[in-house]
MDTraj code that builds the backbone (N, CA, C; nanometers):
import mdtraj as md
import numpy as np

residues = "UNK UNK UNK UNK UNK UNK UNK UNK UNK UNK UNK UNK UNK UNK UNK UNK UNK UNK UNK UNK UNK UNK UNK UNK UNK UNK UNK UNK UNK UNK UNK UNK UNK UNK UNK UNK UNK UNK UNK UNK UNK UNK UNK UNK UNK UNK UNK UNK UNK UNK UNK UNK UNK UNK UNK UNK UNK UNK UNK UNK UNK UNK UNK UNK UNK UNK UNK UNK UNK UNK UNK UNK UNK UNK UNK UNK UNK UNK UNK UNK UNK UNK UNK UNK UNK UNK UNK UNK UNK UNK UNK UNK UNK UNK UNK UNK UNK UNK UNK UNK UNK UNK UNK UNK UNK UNK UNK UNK UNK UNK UNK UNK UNK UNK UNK UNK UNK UNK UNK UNK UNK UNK UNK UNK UNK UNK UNK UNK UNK UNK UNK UNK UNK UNK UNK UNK UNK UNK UNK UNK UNK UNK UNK UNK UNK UNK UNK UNK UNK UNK UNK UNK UNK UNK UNK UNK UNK UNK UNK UNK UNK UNK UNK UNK UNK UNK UNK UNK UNK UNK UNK UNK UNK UNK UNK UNK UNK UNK UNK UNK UNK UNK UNK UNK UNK UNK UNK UNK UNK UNK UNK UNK UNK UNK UNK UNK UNK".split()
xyz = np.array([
    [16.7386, -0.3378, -0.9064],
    [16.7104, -0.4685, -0.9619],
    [16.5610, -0.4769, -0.9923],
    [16.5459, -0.5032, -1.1162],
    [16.3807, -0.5144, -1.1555],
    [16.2971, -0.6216, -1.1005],
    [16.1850, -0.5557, -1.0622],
    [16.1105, -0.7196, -0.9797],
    [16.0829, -0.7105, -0.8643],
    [16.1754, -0.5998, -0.7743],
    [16.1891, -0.6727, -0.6389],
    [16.1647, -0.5161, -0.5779],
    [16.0453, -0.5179, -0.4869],
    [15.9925, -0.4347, -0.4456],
    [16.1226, -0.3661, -0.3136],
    [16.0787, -0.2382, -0.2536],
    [16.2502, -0.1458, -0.2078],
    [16.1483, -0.1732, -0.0883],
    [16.0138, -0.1576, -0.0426],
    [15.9853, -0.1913, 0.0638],
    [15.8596, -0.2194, 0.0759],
    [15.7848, -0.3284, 0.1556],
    [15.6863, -0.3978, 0.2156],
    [15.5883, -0.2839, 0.1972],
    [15.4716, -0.3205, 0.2253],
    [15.3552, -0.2883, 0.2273],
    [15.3291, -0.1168, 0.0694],
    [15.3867, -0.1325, 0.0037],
    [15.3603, -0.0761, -0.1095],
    [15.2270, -0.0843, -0.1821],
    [15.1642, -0.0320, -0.2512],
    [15.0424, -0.0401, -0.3314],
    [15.0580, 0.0354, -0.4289],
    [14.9709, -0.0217, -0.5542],
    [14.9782, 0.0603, -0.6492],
    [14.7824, 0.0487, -0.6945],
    [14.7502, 0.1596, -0.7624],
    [14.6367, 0.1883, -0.8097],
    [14.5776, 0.1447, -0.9500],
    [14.4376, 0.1115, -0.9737],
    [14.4107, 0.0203, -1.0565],
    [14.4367, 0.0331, -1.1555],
    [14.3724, 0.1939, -1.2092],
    [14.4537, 0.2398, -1.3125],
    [14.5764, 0.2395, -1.3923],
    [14.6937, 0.2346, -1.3242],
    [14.8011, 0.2314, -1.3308],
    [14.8074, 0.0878, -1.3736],
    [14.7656, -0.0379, -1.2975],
    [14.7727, -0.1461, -1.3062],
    [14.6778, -0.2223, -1.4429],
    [14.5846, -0.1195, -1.4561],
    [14.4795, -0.1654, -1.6028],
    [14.5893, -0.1401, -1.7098],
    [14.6749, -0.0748, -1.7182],
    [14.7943, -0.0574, -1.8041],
    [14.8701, -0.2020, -1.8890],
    [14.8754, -0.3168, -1.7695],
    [14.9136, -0.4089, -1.8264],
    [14.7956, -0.4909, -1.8894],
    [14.6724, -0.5089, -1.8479],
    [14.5493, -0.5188, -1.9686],
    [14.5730, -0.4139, -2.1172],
    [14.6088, -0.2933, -2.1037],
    [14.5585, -0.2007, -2.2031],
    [14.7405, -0.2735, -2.3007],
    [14.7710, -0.2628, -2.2597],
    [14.9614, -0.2751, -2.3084],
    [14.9793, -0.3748, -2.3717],
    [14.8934, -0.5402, -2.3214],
    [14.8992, -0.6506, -2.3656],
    [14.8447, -0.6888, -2.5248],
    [14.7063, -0.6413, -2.5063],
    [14.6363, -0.6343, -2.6768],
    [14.5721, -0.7828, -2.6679],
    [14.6463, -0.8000, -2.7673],
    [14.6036, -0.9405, -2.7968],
    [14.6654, -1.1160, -2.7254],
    [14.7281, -0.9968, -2.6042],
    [14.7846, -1.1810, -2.5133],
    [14.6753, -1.1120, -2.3654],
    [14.5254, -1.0444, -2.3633],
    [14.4778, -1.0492, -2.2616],
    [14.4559, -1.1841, -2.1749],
    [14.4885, -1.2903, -2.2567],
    [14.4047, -1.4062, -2.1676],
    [14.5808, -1.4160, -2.0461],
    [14.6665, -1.3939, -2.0725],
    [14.7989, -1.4069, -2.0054],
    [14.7922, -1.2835, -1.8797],
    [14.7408, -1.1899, -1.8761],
    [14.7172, -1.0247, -1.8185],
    [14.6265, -1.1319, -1.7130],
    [14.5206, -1.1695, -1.7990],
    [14.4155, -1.2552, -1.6574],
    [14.4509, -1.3367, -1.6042],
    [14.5562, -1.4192, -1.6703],
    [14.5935, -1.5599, -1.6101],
    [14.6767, -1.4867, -1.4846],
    [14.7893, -1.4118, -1.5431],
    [14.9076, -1.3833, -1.3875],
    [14.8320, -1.2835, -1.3160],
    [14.7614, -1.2151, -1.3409],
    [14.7119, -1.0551, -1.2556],
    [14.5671, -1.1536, -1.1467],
    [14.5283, -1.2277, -1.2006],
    [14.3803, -1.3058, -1.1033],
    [14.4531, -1.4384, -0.9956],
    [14.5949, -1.4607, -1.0683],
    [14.6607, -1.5662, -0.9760],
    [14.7302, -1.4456, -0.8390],
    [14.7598, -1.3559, -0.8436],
    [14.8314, -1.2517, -0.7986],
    [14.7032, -1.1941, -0.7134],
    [14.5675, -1.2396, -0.7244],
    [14.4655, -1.1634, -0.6585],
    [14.4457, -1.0096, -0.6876],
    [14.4962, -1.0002, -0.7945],
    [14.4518, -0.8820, -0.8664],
    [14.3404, -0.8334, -0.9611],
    [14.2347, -0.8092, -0.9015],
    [14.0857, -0.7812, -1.0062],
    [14.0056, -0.9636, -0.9748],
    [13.9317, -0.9495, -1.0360],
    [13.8599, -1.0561, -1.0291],
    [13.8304, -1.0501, -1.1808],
    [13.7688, -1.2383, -1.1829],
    [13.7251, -1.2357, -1.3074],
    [13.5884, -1.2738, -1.2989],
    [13.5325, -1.1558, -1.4129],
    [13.3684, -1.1788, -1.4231],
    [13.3387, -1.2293, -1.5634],
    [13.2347, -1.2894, -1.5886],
    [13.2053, -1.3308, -1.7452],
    [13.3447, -1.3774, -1.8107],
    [13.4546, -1.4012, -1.7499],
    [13.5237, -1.4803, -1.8113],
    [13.6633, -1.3155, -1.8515],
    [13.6172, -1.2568, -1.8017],
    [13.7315, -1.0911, -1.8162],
    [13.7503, -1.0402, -1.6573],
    [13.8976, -1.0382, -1.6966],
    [13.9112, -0.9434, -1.5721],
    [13.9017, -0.7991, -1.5504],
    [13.8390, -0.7693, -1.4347],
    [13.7650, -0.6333, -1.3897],
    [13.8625, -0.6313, -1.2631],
    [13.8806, -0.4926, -1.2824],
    [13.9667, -0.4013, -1.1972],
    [13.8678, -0.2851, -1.1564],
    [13.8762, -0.3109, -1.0109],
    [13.7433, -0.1405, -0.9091],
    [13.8733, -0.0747, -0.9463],
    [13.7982, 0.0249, -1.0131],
    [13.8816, 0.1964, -1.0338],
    [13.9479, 0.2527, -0.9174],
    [13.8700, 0.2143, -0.8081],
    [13.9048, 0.2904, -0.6636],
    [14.0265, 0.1717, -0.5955],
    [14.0189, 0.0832, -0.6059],
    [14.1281, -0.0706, -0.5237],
    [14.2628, -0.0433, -0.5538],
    [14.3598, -0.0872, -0.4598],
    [14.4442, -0.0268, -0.4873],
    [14.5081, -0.1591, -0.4400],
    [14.6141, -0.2689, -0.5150],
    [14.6754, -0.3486, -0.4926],
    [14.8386, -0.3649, -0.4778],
    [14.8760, -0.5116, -0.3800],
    [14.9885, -0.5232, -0.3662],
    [15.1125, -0.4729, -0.5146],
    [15.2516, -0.4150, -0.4782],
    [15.2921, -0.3632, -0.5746],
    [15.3710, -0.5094, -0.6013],
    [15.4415, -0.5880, -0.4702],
    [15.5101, -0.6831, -0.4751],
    [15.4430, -0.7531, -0.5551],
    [15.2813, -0.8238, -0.5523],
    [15.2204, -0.9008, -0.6400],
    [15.1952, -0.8401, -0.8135],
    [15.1461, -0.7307, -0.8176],
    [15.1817, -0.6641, -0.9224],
    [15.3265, -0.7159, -1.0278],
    [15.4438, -0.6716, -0.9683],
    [15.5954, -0.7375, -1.0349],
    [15.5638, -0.8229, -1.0398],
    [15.5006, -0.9248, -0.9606],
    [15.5218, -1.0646, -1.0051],
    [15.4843, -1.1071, -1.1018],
    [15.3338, -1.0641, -1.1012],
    [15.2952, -1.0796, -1.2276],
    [15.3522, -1.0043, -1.3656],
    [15.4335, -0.9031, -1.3228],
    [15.5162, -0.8359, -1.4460],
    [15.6203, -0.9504, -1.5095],
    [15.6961, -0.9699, -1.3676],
    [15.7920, -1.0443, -1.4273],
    [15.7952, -1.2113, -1.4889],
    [15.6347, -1.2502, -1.4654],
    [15.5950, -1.4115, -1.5286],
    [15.5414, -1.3735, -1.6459],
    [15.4860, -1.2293, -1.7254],
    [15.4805, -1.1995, -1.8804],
    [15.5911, -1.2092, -1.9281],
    [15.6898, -1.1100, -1.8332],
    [15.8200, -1.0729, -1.9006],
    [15.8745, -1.1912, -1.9818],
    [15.8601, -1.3110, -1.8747],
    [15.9231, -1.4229, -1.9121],
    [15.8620, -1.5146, -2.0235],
    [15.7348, -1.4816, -2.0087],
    [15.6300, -1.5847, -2.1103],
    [15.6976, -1.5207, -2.2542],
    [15.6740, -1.3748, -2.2533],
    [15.6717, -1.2677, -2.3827],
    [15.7379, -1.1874, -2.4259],
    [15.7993, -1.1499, -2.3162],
    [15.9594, -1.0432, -2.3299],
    [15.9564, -0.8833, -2.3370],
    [16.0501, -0.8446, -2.3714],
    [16.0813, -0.7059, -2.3378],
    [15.9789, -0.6115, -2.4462],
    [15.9990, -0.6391, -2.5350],
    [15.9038, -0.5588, -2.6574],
    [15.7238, -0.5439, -2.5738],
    [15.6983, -0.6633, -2.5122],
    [15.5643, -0.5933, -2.4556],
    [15.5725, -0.5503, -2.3940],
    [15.6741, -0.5311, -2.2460],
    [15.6796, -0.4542, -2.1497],
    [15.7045, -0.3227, -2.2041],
    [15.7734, -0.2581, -2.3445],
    [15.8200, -0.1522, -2.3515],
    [15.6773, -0.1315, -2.3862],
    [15.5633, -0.2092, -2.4570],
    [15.4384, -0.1562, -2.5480],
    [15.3386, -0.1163, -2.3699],
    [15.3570, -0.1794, -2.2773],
    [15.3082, -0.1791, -2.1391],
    [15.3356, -0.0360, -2.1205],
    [15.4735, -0.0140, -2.1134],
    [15.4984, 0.1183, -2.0551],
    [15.4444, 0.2584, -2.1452],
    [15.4336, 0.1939, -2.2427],
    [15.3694, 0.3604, -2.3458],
    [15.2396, 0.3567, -2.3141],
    [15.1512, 0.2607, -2.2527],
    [15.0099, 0.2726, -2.2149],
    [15.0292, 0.3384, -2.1121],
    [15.0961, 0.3234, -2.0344],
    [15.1016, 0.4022, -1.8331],
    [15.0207, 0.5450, -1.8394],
    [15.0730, 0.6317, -1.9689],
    [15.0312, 0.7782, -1.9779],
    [14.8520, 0.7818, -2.0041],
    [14.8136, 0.7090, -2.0794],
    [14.6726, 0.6850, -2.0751],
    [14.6062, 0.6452, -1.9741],
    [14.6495, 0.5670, -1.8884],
    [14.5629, 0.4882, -1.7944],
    [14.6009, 0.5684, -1.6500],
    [14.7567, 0.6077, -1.6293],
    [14.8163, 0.6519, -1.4742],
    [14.7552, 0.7671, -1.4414],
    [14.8028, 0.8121, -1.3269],
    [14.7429, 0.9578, -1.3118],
    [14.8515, 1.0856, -1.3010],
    [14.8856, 1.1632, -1.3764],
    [14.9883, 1.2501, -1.3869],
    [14.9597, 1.4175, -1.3243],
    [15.0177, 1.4868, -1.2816],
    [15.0210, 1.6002, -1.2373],
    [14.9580, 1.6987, -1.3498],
    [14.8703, 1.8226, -1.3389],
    [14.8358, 1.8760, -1.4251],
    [14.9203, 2.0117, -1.4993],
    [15.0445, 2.0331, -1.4858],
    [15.1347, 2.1103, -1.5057],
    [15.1979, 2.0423, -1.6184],
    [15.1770, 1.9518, -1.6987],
    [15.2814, 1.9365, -1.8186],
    [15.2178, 1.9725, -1.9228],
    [15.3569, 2.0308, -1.9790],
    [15.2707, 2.1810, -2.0751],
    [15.3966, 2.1203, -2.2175],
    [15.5315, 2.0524, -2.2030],
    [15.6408, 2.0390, -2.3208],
    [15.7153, 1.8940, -2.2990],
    [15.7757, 1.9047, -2.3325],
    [15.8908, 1.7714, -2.3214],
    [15.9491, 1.8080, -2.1728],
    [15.9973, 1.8643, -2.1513],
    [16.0667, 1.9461, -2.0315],
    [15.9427, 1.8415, -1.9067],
    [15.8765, 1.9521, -1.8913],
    [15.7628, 1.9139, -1.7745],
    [15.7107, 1.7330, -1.8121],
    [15.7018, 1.7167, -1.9438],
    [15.6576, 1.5354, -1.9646],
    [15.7099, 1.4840, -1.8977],
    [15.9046, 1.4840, -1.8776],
    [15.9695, 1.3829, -1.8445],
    [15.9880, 1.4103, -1.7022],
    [15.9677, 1.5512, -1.6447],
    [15.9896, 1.5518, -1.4911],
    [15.8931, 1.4879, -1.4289],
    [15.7594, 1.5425, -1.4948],
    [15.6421, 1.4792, -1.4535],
    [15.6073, 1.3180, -1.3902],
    [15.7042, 1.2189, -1.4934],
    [15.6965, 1.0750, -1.4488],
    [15.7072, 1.0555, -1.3155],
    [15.8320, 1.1250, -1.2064],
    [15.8493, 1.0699, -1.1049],
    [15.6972, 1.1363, -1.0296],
    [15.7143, 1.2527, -1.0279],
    [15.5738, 1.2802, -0.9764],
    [15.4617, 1.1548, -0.9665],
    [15.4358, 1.1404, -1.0947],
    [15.3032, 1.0583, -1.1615],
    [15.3185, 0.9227, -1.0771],
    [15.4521, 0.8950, -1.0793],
    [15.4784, 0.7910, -1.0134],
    [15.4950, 0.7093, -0.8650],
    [15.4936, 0.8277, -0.7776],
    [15.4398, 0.8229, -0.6657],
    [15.3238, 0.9294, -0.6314],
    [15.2202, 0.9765, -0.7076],
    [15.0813, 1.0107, -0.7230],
    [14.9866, 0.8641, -0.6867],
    [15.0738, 0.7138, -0.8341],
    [15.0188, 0.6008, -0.8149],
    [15.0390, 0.5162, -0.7613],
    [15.1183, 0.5483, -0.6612],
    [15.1663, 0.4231, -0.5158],
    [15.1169, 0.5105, -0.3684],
    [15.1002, 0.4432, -0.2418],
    [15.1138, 0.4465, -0.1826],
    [15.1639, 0.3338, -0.0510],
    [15.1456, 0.4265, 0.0638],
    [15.1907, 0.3154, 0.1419],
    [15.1694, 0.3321, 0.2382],
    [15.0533, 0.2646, 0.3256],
    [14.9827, 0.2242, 0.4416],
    [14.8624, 0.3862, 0.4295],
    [14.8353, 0.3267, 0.3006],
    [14.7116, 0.4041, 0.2912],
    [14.7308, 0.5770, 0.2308],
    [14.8999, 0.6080, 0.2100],
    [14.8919, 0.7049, 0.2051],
    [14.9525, 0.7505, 0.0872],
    [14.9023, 0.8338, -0.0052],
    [15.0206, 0.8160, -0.1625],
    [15.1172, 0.8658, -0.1605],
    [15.2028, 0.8574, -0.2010],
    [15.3352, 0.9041, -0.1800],
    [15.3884, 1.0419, -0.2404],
    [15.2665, 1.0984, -0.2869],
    [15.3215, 1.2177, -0.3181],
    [15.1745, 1.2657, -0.3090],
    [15.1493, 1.4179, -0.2634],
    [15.0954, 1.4714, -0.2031],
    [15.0079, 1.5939, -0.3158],
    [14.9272, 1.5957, -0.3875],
    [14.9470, 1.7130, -0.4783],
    [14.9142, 1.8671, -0.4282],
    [14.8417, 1.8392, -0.2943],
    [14.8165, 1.9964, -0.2224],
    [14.9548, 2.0406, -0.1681],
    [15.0165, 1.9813, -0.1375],
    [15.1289, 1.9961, -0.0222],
    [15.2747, 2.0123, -0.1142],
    [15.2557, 1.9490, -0.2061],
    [15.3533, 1.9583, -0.2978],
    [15.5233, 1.7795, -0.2234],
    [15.4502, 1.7582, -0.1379],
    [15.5494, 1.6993, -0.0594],
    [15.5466, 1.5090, -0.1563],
    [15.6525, 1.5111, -0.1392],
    [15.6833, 1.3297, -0.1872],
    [15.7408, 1.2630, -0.0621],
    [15.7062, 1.1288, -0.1057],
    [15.7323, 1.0367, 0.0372],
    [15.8241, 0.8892, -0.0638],
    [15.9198, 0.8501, 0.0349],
    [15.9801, 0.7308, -0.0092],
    [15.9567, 0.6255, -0.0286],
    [16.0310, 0.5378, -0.0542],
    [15.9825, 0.4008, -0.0541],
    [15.9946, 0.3062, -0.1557],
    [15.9580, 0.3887, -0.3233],
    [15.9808, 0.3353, -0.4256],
    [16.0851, 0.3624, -0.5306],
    [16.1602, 0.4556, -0.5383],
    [16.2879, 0.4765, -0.6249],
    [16.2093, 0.6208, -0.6609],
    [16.3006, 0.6683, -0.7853],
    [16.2612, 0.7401, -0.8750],
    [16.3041, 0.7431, -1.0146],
    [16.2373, 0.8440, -1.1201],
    [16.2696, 0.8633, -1.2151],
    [16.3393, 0.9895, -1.2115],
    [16.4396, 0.9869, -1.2638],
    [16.5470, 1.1055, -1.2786],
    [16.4958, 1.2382, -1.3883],
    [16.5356, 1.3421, -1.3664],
    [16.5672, 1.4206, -1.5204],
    [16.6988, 1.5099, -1.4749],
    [16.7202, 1.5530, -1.6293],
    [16.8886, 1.6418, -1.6262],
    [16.8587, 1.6962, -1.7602],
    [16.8139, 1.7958, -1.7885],
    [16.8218, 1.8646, -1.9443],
    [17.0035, 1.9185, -1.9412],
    [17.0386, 1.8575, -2.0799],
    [17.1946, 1.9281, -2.1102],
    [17.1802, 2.0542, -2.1650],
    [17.2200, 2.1710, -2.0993],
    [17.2563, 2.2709, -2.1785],
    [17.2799, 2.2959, -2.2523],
    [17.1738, 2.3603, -2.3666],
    [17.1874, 2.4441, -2.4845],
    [17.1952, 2.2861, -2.5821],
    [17.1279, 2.1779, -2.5909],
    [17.1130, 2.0476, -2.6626],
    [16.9467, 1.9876, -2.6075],
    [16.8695, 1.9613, -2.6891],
    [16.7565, 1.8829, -2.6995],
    [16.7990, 1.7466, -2.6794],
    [16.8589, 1.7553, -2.5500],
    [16.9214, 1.6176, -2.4900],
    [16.8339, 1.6454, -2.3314],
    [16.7735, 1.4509, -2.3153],
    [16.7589, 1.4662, -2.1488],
    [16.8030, 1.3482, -2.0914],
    [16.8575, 1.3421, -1.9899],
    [16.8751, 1.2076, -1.9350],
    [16.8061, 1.1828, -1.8178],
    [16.7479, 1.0450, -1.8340],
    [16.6865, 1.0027, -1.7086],
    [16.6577, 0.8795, -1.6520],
    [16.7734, 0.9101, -1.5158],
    [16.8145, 0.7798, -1.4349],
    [16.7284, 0.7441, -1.4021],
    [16.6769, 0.6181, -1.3914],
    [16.5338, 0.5221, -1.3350],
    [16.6306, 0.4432, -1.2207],
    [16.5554, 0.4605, -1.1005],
    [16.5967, 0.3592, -0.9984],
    [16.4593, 0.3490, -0.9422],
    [16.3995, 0.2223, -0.9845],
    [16.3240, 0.1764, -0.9566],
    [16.3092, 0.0199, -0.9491],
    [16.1836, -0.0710, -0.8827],
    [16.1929, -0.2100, -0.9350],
    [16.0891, -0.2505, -1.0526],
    [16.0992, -0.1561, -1.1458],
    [16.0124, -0.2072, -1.2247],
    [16.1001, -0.2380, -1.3910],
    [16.0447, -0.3239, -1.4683],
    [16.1242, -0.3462, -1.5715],
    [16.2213, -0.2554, -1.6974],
    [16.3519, -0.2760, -1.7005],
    [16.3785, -0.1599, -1.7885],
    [16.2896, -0.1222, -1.9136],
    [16.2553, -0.2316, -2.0198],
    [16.1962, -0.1995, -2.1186],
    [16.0420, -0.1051, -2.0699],
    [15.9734, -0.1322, -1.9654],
    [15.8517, -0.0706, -1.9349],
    [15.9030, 0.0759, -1.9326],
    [16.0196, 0.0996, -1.8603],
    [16.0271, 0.2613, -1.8194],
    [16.0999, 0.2819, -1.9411],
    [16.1721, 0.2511, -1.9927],
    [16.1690, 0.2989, -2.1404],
    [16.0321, 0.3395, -2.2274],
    [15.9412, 0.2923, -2.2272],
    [15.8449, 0.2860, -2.2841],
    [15.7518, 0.4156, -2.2259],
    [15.7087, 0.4268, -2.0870],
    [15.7319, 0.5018, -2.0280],
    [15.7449, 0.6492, -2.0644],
    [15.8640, 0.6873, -2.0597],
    [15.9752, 0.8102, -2.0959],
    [15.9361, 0.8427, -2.2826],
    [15.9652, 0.6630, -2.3649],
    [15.9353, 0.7280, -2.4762],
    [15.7759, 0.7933, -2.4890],
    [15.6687, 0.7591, -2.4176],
    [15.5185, 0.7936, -2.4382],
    [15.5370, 0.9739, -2.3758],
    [15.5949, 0.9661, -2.2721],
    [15.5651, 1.1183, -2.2089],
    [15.6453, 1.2194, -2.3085],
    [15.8059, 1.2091, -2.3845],
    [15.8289, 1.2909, -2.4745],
    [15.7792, 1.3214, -2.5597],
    [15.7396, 1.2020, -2.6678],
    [15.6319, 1.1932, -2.8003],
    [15.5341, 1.2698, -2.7664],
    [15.4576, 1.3196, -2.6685],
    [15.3441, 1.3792, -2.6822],
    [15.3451, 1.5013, -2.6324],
    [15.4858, 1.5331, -2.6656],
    [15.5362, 1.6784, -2.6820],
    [15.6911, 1.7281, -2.7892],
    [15.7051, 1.6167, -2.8275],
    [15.8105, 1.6137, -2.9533],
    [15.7979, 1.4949, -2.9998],
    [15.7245, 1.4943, -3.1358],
    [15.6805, 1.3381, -3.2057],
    [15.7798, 1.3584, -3.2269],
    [15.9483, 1.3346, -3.2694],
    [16.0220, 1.2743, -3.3553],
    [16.1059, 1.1795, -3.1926],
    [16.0698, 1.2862, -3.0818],
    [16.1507, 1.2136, -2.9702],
    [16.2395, 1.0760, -3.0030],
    [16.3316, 1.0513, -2.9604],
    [16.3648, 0.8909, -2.9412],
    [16.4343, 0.9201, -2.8241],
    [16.4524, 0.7677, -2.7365],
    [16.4613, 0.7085, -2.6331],
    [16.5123, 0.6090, -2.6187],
    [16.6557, 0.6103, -2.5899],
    [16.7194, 0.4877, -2.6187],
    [16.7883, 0.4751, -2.4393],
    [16.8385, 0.3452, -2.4468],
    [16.8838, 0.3332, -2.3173],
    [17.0401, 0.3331, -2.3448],
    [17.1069, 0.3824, -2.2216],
    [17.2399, 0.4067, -2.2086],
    [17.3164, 0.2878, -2.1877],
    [17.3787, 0.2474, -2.3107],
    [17.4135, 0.1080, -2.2661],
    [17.5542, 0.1204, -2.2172],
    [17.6177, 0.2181, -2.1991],
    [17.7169, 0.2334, -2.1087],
    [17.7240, 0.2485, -1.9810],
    [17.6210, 0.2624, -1.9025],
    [17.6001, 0.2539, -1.7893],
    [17.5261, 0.1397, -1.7457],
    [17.5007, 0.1350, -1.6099],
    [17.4504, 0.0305, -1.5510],
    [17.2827, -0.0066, -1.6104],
    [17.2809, -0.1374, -1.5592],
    [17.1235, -0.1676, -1.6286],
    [17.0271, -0.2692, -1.4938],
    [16.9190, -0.2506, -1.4762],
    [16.8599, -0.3242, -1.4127],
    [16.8418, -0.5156, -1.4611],
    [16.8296, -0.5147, -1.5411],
    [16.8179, -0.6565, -1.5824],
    [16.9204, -0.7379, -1.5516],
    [17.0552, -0.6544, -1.5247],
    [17.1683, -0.7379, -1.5167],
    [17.2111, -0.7390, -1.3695],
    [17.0673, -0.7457, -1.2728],
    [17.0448, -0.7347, -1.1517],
    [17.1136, -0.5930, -1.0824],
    [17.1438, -0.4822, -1.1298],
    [17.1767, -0.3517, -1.1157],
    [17.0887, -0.2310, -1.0324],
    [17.1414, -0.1189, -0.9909],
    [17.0150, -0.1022, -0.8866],
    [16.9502, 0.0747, -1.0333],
    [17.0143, 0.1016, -1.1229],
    [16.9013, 0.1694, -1.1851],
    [17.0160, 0.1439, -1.3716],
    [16.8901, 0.2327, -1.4400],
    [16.9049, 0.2059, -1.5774],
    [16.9674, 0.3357, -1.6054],
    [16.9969, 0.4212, -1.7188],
    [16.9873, 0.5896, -1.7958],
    [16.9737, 0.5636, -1.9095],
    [16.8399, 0.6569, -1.9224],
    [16.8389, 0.6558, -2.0652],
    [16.8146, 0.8280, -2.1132],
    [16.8144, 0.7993, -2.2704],
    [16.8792, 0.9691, -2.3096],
    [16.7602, 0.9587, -2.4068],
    [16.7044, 1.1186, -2.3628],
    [16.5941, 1.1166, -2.4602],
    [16.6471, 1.2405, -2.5532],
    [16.6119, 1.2179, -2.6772],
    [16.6755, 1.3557, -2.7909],
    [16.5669, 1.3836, -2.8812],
    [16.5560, 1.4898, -2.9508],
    [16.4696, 1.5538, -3.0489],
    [16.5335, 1.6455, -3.0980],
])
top = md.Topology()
chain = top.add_chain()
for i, resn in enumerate(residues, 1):
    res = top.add_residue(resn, chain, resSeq=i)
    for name in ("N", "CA", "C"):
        top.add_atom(name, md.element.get_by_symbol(name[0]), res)
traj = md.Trajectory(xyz[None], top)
């Protein structure tokens, strides 16, 4: 179910979180309004500033996801999620489409942790729980991938997401969501979507 954090004391990193500044464009004054009510960044000169190093609530984070969602809708959250790859921090092994899309879950607990500790480890190679994941499944012998998202974050974002990490290893990529299967919005616990080239 999108929104609703899998467990307490979660954090996510600024970077990751400057995403919904970079994603927004031209509705920044809405990014400052919910992200500074949420105690996220402060505002200086009238802009909000995010420390590179701070690392904030994930629960407050959604919240403020899900009071854009509602102001503005799905089309910015998907434009949110194609920023993540610019701003997040990703593993240095993606070399094709293949490694792009495995890469997300990685990337994705690289930028959370929890009680100080990130959830994925890059010396150790080890991942830690807490927040869902992003799936992959390449189909045999087809430029087909599927990938289950069970996470609490918005479907259109991880769409967006998935479409940024293929594109920048197969521009024609598309990324559509599986509307035969289950969906988070319809309070569901993950999405699938199929990426092709």
């Amino acid at each position: 179910m999108q929104f609703r954090v899998f467990e307490k004391d979660i954090e996510v990193n600024a970077p990751t979180v400057n995403s919904i500044v970079a994603g927004l464009g031209y509705f920044t004054n809405l990014s400052k309004r919910y992200l500074s009510r949420e105690k996220i960044g402060k505002i200086v000169n009238k802009q909000l500033v995010l420390d590179s190093g701070e690392w904030y609530s994930q629960a407050a984070w959604l919240r403020a996801f899900e009071n854009i969602a509602q102001q503005i809708g799905d089309k910015v959250l998907f434009k949110i999620g194609l920023s993540i790859p610019e701003n997040a921090v990703f593993p240095p092994f993606v070399v094709d489409i293949d490694t792009a899309v495995q890469s997300i879950d990685i990337a994705y607990h690289i930028n959370h942790r929890k009680n100080g500790r990130e959830l994925f480890n890059m010396e150790t190679g080890v991942m830690y729980e807490g927040i869902g994941h992003y799936g992959y499944e390449r189909l045999p012998g087809q430029n087909k991938i599927i990938s289950v998202s069970r996470n609490p974050y918005p479907c259109a974002f991880d769409r967006g997401i998935i479409t940024a990490m293929a594109r920048k290893f197969q521009s024609g990529a598309a990324v559509v969501h599986d509307d035969s299967k289950e969906c988070r919005k319809d309070g569901r616990e993950t999405c699938t979507y199929i990426v092709t080239w």
